[in-house]
C-alpha beads as a LAMMPS data file, in Angstrom:
LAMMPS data file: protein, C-alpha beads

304 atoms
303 bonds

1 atom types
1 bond types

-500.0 500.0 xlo xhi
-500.0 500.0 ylo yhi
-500.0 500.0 zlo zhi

Masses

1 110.0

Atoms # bond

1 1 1 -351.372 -415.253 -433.976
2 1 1 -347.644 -415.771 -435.017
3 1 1 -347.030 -412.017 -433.983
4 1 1 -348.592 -412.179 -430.684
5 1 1 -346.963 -416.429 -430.200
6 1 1 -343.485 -414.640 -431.342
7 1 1 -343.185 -412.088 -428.276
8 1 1 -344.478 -414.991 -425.991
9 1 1 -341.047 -415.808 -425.782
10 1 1 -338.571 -413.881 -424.608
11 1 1 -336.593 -415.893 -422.352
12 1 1 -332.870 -416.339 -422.503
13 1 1 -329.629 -417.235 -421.498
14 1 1 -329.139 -417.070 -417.644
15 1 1 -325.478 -415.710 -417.302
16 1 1 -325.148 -415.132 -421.336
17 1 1 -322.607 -412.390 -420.231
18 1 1 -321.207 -414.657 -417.672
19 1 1 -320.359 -417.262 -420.359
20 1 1 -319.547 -414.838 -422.774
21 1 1 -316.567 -416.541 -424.321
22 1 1 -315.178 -416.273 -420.320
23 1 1 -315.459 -420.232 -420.152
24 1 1 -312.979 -420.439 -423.410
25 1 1 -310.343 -418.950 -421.253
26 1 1 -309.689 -421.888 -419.762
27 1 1 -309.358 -423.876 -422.770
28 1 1 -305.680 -424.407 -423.148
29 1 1 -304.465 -424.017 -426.855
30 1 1 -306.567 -421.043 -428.077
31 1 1 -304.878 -418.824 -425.390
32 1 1 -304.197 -414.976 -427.153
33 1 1 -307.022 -415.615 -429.960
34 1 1 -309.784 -416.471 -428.069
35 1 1 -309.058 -413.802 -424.819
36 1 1 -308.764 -410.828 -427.518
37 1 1 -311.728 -411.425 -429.364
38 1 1 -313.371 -411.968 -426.390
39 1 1 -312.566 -409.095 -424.908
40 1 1 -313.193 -406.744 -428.374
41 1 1 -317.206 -408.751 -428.752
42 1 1 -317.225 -407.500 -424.951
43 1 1 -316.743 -404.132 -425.133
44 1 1 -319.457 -404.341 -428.111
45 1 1 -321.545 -404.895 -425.825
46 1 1 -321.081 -402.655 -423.156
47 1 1 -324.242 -400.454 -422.247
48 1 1 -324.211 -398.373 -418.765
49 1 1 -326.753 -397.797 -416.516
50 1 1 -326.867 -395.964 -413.578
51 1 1 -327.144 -398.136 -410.354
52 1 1 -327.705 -397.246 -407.146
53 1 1 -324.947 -398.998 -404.881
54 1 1 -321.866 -400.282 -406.135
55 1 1 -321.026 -403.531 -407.782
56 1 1 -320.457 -406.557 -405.603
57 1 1 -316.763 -407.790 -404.753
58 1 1 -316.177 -410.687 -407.487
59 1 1 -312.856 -411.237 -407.176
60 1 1 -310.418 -411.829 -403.948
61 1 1 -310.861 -413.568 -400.914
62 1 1 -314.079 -411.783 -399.790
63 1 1 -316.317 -412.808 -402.325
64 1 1 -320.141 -411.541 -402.392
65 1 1 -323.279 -412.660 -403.858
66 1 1 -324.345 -411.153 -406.875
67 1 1 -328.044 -410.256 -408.866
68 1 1 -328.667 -410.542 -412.448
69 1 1 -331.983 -408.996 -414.731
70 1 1 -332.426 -410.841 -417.923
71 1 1 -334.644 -408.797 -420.603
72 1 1 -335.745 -410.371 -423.430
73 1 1 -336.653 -407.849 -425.766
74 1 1 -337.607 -407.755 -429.670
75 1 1 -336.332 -404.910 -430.937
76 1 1 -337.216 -404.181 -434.420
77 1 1 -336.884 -400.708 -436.847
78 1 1 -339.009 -397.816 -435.220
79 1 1 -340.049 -400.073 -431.941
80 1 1 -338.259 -400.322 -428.916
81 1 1 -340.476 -403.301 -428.279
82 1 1 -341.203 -404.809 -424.636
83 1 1 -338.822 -406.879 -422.239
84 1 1 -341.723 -409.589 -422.373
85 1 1 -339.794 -411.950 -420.619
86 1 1 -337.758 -410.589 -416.983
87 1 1 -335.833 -413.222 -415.651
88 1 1 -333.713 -411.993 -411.994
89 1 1 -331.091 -414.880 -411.121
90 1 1 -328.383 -414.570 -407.923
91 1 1 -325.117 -416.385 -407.966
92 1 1 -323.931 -416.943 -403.859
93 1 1 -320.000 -418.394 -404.327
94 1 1 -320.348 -419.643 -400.614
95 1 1 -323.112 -421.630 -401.140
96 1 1 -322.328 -422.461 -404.763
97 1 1 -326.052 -422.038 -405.823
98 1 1 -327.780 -420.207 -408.561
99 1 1 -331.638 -418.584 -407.644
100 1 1 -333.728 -417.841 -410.204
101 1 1 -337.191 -416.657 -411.078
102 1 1 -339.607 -415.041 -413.545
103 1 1 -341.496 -412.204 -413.379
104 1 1 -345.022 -412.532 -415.471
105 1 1 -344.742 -409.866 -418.138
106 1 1 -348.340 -408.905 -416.984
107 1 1 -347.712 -407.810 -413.513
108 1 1 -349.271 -405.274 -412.069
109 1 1 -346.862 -402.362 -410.244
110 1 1 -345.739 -399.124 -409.942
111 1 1 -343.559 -397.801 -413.072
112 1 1 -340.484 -396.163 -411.610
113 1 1 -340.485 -392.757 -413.506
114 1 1 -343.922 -392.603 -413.882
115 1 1 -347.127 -391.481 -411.983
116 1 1 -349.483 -394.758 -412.306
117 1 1 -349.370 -398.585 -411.990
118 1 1 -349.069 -400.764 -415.015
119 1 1 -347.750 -403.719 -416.527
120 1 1 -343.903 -404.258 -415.513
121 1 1 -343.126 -405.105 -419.211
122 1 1 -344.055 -401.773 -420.004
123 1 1 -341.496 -400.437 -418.081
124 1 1 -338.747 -401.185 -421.084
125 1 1 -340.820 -399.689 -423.506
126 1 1 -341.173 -396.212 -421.735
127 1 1 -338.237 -395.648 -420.316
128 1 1 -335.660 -398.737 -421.827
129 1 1 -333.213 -400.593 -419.593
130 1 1 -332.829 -397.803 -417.342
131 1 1 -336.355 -397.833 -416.426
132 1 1 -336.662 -401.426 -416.543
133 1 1 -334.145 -401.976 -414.138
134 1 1 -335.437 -399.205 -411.697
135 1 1 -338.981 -401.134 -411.609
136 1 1 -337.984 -404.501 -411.236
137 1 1 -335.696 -403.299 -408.082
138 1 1 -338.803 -401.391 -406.557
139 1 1 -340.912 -404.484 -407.150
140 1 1 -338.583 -406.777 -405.457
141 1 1 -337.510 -403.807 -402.953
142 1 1 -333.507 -405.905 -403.828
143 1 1 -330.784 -404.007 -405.704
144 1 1 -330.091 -405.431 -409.282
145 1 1 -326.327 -405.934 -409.969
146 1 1 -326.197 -406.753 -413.155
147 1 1 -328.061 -406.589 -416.288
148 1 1 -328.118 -409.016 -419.683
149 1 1 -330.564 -407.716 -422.286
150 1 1 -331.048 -410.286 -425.420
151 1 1 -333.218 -409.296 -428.342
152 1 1 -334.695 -412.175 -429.052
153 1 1 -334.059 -412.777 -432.636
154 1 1 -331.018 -414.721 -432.112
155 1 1 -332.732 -416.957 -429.700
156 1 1 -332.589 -419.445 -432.547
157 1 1 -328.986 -418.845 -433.155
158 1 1 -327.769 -418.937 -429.995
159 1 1 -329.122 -422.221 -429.275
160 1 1 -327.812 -423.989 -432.294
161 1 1 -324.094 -422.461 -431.567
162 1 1 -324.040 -424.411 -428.526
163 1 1 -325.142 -427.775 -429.968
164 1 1 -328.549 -427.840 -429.471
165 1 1 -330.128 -428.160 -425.748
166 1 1 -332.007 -430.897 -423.808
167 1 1 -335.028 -430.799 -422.167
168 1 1 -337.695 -433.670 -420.222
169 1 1 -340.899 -432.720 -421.180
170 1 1 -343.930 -433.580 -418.545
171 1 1 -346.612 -433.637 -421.441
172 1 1 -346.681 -434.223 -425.205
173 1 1 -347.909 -431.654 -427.538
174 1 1 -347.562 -430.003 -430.918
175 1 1 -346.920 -426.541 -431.547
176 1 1 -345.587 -424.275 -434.843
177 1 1 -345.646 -427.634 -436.791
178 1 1 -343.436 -429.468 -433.942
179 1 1 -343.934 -432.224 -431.979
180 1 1 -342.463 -432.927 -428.719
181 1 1 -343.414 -436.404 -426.707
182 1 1 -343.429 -436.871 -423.304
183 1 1 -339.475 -437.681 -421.915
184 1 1 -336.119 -436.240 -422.529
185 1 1 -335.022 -435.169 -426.194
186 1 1 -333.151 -433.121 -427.459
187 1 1 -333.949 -429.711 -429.485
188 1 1 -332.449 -427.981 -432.494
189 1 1 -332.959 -423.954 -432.370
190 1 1 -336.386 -423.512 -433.902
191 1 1 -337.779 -426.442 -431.512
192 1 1 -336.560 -424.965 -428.953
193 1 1 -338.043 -421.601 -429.555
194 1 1 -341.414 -423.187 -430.392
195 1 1 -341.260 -426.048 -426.997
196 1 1 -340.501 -422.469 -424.767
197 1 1 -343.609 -420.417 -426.770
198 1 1 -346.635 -422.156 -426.303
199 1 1 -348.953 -421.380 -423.547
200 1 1 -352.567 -421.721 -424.079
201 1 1 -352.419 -425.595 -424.279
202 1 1 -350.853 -426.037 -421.448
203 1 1 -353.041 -426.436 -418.323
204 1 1 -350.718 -424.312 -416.416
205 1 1 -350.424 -421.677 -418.765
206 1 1 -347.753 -419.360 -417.653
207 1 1 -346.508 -421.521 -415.262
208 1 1 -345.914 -424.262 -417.671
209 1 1 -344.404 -422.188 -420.247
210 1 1 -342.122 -420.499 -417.546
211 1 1 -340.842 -424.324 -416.629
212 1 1 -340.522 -425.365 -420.233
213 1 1 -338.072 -422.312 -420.393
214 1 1 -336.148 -422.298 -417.587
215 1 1 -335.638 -426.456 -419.017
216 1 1 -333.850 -424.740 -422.146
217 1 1 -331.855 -421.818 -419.997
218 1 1 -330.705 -424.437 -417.536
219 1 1 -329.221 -426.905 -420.788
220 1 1 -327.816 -424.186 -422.462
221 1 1 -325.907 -423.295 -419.348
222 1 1 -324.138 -426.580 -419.257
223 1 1 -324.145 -426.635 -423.342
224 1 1 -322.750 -423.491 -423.308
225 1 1 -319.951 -424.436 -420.574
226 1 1 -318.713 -427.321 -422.456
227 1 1 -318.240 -425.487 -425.855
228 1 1 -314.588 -426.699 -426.742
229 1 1 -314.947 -426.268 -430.607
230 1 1 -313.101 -422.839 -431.834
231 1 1 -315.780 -422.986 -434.888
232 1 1 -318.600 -423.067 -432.260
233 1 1 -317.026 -420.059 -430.194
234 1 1 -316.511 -417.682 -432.517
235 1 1 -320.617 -418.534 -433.830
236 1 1 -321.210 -417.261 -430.392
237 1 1 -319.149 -414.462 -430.204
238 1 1 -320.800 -413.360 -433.256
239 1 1 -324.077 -413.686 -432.261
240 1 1 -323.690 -412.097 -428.713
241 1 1 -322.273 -409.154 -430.588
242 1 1 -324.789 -408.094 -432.602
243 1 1 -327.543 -408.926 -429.706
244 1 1 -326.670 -408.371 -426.341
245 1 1 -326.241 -405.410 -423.923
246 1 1 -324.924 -405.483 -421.240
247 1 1 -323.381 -403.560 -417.980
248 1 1 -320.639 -406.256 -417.333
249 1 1 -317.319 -405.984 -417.750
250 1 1 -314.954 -407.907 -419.558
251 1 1 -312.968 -408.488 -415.986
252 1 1 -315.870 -409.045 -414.286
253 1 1 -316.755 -411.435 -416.982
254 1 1 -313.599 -413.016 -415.899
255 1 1 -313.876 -413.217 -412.319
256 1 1 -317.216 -414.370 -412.317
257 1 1 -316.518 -417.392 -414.044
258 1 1 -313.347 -418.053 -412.322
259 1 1 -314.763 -417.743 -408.674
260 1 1 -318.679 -418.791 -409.569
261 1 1 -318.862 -421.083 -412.324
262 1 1 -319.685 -424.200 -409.646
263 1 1 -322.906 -422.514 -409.019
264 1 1 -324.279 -423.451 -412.507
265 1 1 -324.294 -426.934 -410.938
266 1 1 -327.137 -426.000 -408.193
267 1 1 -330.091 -424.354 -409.514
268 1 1 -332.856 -423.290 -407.922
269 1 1 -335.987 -421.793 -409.091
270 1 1 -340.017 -420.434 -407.827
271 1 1 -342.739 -418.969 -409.453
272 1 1 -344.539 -416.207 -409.061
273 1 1 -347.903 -416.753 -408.254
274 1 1 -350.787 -414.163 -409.347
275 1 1 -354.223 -414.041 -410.188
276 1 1 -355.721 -412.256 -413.274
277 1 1 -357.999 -409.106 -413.183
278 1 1 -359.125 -406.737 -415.613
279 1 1 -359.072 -403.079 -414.581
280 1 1 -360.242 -400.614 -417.294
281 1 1 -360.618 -403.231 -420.025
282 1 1 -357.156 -404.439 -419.410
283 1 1 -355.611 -408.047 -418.189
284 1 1 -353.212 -407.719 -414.924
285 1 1 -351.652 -410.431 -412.965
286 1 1 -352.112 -409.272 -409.234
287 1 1 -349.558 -410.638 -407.180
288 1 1 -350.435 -410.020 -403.502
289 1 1 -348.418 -408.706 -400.634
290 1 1 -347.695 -412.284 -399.001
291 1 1 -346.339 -413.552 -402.075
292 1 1 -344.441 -410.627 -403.300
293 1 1 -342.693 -411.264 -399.295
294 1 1 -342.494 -414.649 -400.421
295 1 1 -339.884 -414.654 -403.394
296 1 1 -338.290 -411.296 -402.010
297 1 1 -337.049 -413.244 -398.429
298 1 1 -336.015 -416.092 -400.876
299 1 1 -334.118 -413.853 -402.894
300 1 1 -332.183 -411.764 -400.118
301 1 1 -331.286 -414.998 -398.407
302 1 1 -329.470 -416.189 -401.263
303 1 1 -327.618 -413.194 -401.852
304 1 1 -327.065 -412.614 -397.608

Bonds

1 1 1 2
2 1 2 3
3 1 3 4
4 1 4 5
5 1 5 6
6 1 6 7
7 1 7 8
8 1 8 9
9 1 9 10
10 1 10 11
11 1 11 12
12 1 12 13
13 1 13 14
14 1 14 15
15 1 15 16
16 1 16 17
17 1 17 18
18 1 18 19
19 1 19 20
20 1 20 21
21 1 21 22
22 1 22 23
23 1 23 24
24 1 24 25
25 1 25 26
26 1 26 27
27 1 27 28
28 1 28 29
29 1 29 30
30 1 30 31
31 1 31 32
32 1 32 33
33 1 33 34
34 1 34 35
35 1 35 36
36 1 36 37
37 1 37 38
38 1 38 39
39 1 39 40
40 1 40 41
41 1 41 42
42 1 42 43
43 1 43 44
44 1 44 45
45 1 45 46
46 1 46 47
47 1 47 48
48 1 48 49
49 1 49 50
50 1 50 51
51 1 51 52
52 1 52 53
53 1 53 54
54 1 54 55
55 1 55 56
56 1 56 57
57 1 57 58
58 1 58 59
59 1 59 60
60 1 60 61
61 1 61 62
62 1 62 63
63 1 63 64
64 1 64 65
65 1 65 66
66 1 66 67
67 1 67 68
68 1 68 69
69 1 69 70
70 1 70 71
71 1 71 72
72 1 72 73
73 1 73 74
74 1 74 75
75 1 75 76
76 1 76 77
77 1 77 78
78 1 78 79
79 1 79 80
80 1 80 81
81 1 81 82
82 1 82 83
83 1 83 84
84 1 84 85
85 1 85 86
86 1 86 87
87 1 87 88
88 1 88 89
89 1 89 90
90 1 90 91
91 1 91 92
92 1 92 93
93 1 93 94
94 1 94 95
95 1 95 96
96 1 96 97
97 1 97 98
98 1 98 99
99 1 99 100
100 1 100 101
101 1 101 102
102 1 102 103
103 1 103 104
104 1 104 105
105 1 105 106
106 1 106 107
107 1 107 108
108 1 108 109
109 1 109 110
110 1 110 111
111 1 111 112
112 1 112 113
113 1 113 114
114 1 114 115
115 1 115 116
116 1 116 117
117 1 117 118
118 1 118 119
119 1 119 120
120 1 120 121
121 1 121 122
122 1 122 123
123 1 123 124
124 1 124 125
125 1 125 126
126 1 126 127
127 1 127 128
128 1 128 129
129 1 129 130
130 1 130 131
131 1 131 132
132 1 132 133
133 1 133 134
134 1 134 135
135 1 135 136
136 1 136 137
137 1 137 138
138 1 138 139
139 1 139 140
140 1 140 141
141 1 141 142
142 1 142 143
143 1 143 144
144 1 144 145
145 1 145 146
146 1 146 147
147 1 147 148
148 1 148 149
149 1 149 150
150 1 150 151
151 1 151 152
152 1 152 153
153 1 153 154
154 1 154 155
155 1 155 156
156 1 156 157
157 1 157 158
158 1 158 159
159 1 159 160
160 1 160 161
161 1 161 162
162 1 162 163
163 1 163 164
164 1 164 165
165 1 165 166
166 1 166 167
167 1 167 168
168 1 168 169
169 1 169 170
170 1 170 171
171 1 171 172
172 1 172 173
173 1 173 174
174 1 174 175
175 1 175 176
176 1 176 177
177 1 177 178
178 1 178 179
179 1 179 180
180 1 180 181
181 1 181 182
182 1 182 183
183 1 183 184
184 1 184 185
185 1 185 186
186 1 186 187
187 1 187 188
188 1 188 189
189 1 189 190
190 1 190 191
191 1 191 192
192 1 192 193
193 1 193 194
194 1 194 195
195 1 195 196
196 1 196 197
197 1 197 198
198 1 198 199
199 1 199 200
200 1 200 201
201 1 201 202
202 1 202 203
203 1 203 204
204 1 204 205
205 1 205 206
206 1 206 207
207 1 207 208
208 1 208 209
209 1 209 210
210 1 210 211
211 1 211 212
212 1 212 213
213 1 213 214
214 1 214 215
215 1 215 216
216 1 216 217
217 1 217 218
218 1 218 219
219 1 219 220
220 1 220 221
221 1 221 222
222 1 222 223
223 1 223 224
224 1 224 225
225 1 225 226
226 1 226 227
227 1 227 228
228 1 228 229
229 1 229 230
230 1 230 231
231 1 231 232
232 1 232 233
233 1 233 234
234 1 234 235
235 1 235 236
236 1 236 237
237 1 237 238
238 1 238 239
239 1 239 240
240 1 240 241
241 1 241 242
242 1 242 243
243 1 243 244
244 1 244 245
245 1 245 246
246 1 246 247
247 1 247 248
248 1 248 249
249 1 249 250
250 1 250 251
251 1 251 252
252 1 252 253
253 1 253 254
254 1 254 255
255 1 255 256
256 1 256 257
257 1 257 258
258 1 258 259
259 1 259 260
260 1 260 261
261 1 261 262
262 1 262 263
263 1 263 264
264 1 264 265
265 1 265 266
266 1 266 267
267 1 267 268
268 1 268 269
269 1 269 270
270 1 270 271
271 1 271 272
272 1 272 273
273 1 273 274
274 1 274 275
275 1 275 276
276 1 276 277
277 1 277 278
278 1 278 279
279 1 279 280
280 1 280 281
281 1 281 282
282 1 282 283
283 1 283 284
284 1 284 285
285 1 285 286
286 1 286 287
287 1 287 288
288 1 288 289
289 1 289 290
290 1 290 291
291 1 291 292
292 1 292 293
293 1 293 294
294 1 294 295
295 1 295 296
296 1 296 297
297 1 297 298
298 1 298 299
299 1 299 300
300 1 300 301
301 1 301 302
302 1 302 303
303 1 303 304
């Protein structure tokens, strides 16, 4: 049960890259330091992909919207594992607001680079990122910008470097030897993986889960935009380093946080909604045509 309760979460970190260090520039007094090391955990991280159309203008006077696919992956010795958690988020700097959504690791839908329908988490595991990416942009028929993939082990970490995160919790429960009442609190790493992870008690299910973690993604955000404490910066410069891929530059790192960092302060988020079916002994979510059109017009309005 731990096993299968460990990959049940497998969210993280909208605009991890974005953050990445990027909102330290701005700290005056740490100047040189802080922009080279930056810069070198960066480049660390740097994984390409080939994309379809070109990156958006993020810099200038003619700024565009931009897309963002979160994986959340646990990749261990011998096992590319699954991106059990897909997050897609777009920034629009003219409406300073931040979209976001989740897509249920059990969705049913073509696998780009493959001959059959299956579940979109399984995407990662044939094919990696590259494959990932290619399903998740013929599922939303929307071109992915960016990507940001996490493995998930330093979910913990990450969360701690910041200061912890704060969340309102609709209903009390217990869960991995945690508690969490009813009302705001706030959440040390390993609460905060276990209040994101738990699922069957809640009479949502998925859905609940999915709020509980867009809750932590949204506080570490704003945690992660006040960091002002060298210590804590170079924590999560280490961290990112050894855990994060992605296809963002270090300049784009920049200019995203210089000319969209006021979107952080308008988030909006949907579900998807999908039924459950078993086809050939195995659980799908089924999300049907009308709601697929649903989050896909919400998600190309956003980003014009």
């Amino acid at each position: 049960m731990k096993k299968v309760a460990k990959k049940k979460m497998k969210k993280i970190l909208l605009i991890i890259g974005i953050l990445v260090g990027v909102t330290a520039l701005g700290i005056g007094g740490y100047g040189y330091y802080l922009y080279e090391k930056t810069k070198t955990t960066v480049n660390d991280m740097q994984e390409e992909v080939k994309m379809d159309q070109p990156k958006p203008v993020v810099q200038g006077e003619n700024l565009k919207p931009f897309s963002v696919l979160l994986l959340g992956v646990d990749e261990r010795k011998g096992d590319k594992g699954r991106s059990d958690t897909m997050i897609v988020a777009s920034v629009n700097p003219k409406t300073e607001k931040m979209f976001m959504f989740s897509i249920p690791r059990d969705t049913r839908t073509h696998i780009v680079g493959k001959d059959y329908e299956d579940k979109i988490n399984h995407a990662y595991a044939f094919g990696g990122t590259q494959m990932a990416l290619d399903t998740v942009e013929n599922f939303l028929d929307t071109p992915i910008d960016y990507y940001i993939k996490v493995n998930m082990e330093s979910f913990r970490d990450i969360v701690d470097a910041v200061g912890g995160v704060e969340v309102n919790n609709p209903r009390a429960f217990e869960y991995e030897g945690n508690s969490f009442p009813v009302g705001a609190q706030e959440l040390n790493g390993k609460e905060a993986l276990s209040y994101s992870r738990m699922r069957y008690e809640d009479p949502k299910g998925d859905l609940g889960r999915n709020d509980r973690q867009r809750q932590v993604i949204t506080s570490i955000i704003d945690k992660g935009a006040r960091v002002t404490s060298i210590t804590k910066f170079d924590n999560i410069l280490s961290i990112l380093g050894d855990n994060v891929k992605t296809n963002m530059t270090f300049d784009e790192m920049k200019d995203i946080q210089k000319n969209y960092k006021n979107a952080r302060n308008q988030i909006e988020s949907t579900e998807f909604k999908s039924s459950g079916k078993m086809i050939g002994g195995i659980y799908y979510g089924i999300v049907d045509d009308a709601e697929r059109t649903r989050i896909q017009t919400l998600l190309k309005e956003n980003l014009e």
